[in-house]
C-alpha positions as CSV (number, residue, x, y, z in Angstrom):
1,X,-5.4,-18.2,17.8
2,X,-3.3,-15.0,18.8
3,X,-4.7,-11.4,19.0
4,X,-4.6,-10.3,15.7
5,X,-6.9,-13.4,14.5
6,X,-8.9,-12.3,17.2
7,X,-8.9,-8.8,16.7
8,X,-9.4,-9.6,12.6
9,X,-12.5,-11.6,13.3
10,X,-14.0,-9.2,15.9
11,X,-13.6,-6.0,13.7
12,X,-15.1,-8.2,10.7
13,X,-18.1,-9.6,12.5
14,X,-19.2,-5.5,13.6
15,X,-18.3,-4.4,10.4
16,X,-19.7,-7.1,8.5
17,X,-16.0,-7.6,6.4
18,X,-14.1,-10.7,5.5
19,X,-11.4,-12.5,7.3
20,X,-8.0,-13.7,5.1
21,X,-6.3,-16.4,7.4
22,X,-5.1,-20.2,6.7
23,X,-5.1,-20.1,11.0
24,X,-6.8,-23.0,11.5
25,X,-8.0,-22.1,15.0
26,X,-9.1,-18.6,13.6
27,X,-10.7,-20.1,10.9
28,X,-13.1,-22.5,13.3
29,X,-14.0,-19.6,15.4
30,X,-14.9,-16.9,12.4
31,X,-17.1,-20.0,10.3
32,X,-18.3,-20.9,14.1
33,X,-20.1,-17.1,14.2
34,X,-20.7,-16.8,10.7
35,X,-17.8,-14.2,9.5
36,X,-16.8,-14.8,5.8
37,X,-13.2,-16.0,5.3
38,X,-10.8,-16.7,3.0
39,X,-7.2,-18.9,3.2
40,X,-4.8,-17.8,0.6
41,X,-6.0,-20.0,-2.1
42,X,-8.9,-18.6,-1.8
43,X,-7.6,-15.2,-2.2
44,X,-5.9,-15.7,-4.7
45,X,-8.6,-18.0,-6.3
46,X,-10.9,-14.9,-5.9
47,X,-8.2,-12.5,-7.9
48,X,-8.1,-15.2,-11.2
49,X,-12.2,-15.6,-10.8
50,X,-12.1,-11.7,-10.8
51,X,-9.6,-11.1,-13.9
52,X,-7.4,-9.4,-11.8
53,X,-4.5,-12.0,-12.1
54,X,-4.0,-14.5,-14.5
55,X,-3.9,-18.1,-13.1
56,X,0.0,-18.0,-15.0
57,X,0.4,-14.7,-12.4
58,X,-1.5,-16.2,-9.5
59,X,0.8,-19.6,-9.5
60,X,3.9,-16.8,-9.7
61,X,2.1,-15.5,-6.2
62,X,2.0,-18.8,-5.2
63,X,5.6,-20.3,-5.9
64,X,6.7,-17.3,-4.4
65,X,4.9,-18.0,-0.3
66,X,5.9,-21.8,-0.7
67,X,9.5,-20.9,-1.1
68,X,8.6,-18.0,2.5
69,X,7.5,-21.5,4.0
70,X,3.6,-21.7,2.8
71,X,2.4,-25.5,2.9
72,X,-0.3,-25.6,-0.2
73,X,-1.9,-28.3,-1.1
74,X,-1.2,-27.6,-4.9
75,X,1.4,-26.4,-6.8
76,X,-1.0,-24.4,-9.3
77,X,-4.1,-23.2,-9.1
78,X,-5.1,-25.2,-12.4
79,X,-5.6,-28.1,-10.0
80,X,-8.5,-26.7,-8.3
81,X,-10.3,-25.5,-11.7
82,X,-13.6,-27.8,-12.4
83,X,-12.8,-30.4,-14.5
């Protein structure tokens, strides 16, 4: 985990925010002491659950990051709707 995992986690556990990171060493240590999280799924996730993006405009989103190098598990957020 570098500094600014660390730094992320430590301002959200005294402030009492939210941590966005897919660091899976960042991710240990913020469930580890109880600081929400999300990874980018979940982010985005969060936006379609919210109505802020469509699932059509969140799998845009997420096309986009795999072709900067992001390594998803699925190619559209339809595959991690209850079925």
């Amino acid at each position: 985990m570098g500094k600014g995992e660390a730094d992320c986690i430590a301002f959200a556990r005294t402030r009492g925010g939210i941590v966005l990171t897919d660091d899976r060493d960042a991710r240990r240590v913020a469930q580890a002491i109880g600081v929400d999280l999300f990874g980018a799924l979940g982010a985005l996730v969060n936006l379609v659950d919210q109505g802020t993006l469509s699932i059509a405009q969140a799998d845009e989103l997420l096309a986009e990051m795999q072709r900067h190098g992001y390594h998803s598990p699925v190619n559209s957020l339809s595959e991690l709707e209850d079925g």
